[in-house]
Backbone as CSV, one residue per row, in Angstrom:
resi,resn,N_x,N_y,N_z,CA_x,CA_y,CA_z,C_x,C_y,C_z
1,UNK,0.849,-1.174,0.000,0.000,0.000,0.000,0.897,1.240,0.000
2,UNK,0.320,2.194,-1.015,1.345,3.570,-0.474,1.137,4.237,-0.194
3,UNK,2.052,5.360,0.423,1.925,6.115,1.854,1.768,7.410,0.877
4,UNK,0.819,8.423,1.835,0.775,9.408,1.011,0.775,10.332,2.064
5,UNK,1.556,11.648,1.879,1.884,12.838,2.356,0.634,13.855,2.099
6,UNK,-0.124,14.419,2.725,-0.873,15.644,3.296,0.351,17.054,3.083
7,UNK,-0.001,17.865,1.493,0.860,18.847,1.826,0.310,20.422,2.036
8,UNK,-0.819,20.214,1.142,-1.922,21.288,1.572,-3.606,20.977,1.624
9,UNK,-4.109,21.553,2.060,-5.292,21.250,2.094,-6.449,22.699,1.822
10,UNK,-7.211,22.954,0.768,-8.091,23.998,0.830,-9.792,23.475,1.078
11,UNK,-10.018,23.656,1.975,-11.679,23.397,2.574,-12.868,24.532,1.942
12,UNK,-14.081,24.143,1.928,-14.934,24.898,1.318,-16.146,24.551,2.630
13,UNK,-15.707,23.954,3.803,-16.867,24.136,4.526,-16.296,24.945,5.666
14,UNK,-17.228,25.075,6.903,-16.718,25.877,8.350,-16.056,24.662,8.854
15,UNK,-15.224,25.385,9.830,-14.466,24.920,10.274,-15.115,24.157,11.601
16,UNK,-16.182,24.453,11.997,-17.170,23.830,13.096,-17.704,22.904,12.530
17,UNK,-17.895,22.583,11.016,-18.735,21.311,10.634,-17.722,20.560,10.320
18,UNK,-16.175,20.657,9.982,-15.370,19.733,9.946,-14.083,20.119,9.337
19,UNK,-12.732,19.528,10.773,-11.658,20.875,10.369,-10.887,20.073,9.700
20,UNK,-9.187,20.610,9.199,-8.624,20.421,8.604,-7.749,18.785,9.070
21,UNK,-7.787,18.450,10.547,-7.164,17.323,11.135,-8.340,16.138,10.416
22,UNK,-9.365,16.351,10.322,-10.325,15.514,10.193,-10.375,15.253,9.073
23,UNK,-10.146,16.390,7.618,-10.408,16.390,6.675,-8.606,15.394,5.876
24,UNK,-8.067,15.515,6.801,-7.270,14.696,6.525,-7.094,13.691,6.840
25,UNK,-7.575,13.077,7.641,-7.882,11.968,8.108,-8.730,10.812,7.089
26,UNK,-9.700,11.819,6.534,-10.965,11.122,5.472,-9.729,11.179,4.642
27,UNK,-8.857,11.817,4.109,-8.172,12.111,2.402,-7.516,10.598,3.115
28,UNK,-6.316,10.383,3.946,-5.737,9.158,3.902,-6.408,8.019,3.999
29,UNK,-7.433,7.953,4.939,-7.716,6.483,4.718,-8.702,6.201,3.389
30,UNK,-9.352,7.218,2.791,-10.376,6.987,1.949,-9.173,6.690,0.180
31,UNK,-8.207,7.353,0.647,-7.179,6.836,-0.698,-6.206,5.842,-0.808
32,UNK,-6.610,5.199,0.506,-5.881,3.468,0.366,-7.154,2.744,0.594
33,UNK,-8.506,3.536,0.615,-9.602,2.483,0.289,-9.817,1.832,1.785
34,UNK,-9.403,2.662,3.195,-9.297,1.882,4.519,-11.132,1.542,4.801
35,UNK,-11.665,3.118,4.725,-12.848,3.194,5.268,-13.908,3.312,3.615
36,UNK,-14.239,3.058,2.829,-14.941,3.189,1.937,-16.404,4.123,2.412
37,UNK,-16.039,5.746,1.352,-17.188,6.535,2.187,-17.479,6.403,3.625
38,UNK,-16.802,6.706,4.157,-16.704,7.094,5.647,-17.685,8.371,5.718
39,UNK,-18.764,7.876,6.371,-19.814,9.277,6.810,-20.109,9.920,5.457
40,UNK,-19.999,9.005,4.465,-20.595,9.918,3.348,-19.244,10.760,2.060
41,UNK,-18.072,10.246,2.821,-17.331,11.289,2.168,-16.277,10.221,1.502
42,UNK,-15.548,10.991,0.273,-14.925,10.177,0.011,-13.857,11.080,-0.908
43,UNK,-12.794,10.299,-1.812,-11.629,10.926,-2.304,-11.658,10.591,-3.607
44,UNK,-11.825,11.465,-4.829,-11.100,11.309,-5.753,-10.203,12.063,-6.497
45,UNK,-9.298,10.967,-7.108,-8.283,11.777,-7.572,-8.504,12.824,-8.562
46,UNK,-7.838,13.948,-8.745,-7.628,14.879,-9.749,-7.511,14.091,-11.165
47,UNK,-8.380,14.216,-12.284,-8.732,14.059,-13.369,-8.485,15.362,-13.804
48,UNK,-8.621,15.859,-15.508,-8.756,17.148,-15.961,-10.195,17.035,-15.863
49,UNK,-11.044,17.974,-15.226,-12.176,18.342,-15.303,-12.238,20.109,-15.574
50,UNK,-13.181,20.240,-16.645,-13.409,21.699,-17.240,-14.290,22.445,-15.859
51,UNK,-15.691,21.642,-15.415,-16.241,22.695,-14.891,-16.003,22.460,-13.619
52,UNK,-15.530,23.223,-12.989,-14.915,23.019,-11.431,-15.363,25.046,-11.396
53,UNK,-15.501,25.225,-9.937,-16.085,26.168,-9.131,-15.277,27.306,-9.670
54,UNK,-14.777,28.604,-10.046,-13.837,29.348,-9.609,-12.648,29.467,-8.413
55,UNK,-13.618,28.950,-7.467,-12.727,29.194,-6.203,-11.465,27.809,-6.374
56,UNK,-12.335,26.990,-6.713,-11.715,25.166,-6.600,-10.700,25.079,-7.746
57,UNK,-11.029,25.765,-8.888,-9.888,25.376,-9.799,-8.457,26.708,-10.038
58,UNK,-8.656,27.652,-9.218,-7.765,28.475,-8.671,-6.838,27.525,-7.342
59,UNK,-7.560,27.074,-6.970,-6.730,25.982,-5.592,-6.041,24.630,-6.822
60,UNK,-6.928,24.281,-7.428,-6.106,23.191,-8.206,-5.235,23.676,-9.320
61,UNK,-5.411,25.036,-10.122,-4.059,25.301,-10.125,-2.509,26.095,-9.894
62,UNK,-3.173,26.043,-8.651,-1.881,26.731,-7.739,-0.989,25.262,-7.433
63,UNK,-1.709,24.361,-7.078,-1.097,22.814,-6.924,-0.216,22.844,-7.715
64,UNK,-0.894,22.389,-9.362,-0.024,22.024,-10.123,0.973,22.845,-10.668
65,UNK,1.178,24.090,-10.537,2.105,25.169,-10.702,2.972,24.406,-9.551
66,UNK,2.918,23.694,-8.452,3.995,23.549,-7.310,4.135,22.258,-7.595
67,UNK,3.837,21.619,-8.956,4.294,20.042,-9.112,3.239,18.812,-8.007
68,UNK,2.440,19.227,-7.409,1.834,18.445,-6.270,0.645,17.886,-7.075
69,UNK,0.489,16.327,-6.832,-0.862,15.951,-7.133,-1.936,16.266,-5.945
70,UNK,-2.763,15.724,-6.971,-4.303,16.637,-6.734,-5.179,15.531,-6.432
71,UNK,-6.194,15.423,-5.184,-7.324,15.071,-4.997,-8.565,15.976,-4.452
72,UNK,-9.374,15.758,-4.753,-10.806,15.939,-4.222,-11.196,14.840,-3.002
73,UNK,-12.011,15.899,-1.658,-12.699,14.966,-1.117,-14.075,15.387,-0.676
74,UNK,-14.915,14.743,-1.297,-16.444,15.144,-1.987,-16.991,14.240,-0.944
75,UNK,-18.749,15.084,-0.578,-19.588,14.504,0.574,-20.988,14.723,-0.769
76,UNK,-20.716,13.507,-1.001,-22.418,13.683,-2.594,-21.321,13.699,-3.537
77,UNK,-22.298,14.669,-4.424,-21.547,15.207,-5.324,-20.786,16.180,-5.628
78,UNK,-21.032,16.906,-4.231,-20.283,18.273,-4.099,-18.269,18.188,-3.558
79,UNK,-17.766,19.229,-4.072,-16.553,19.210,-3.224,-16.131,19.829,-1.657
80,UNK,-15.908,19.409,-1.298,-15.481,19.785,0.182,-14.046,20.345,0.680
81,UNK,-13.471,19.897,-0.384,-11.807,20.196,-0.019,-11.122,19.308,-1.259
82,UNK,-10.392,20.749,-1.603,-8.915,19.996,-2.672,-7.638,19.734,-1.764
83,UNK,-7.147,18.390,-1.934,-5.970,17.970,-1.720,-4.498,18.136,-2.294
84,UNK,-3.663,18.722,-1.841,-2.305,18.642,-3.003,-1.710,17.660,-1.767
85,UNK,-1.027,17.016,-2.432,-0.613,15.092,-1.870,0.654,14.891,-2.323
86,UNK,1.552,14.403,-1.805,2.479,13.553,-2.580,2.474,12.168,-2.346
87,UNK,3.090,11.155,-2.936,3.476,10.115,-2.709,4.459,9.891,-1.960
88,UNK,4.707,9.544,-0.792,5.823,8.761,0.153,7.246,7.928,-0.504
């Protein structure tokens, strides 16, 4: 299994409905597949997708300007937080 590094994290909810320790918590185990949708939430990886938010694809590409891969971790269909990640 591989280990993956937490290097930034940008959230789109309050910080009272769920903070950044937590939101990383869902990104690692939900991307080695530990907890499958845990509470609803889950991780996918960065694909090229055209219609992404203003706010969300300004965060995804500030990432890739810094070389960092990219996940999403979505509660539905909505996004909740972009991931920039590395591999271990």
């Amino acid at each position: 299994m591989e280990e993956y590094s937490v290097l930034d994290i940008f959230s789109y909810v309050p910080k009272q409905k769920i903070d950044l320790e937590q939101l990383e918590t869902i990104f690692v185990n939900e991307i080695n597949n530990v907890n499958a949708a845990t509470n609803g939430y889950y991780v996918e990886k960065y694909k090229q997708i055209h219609e992404l938010e203003k706010n969300i694809k300004i965060a995804v590409e500030d990432l890739q300007n810094e070389g960092k891969k990219i996940a999403f971790i979505k509660k539905g269909r909505k996004i909740i937080a972009v991931v920039g990640y590395k591999v271990a």
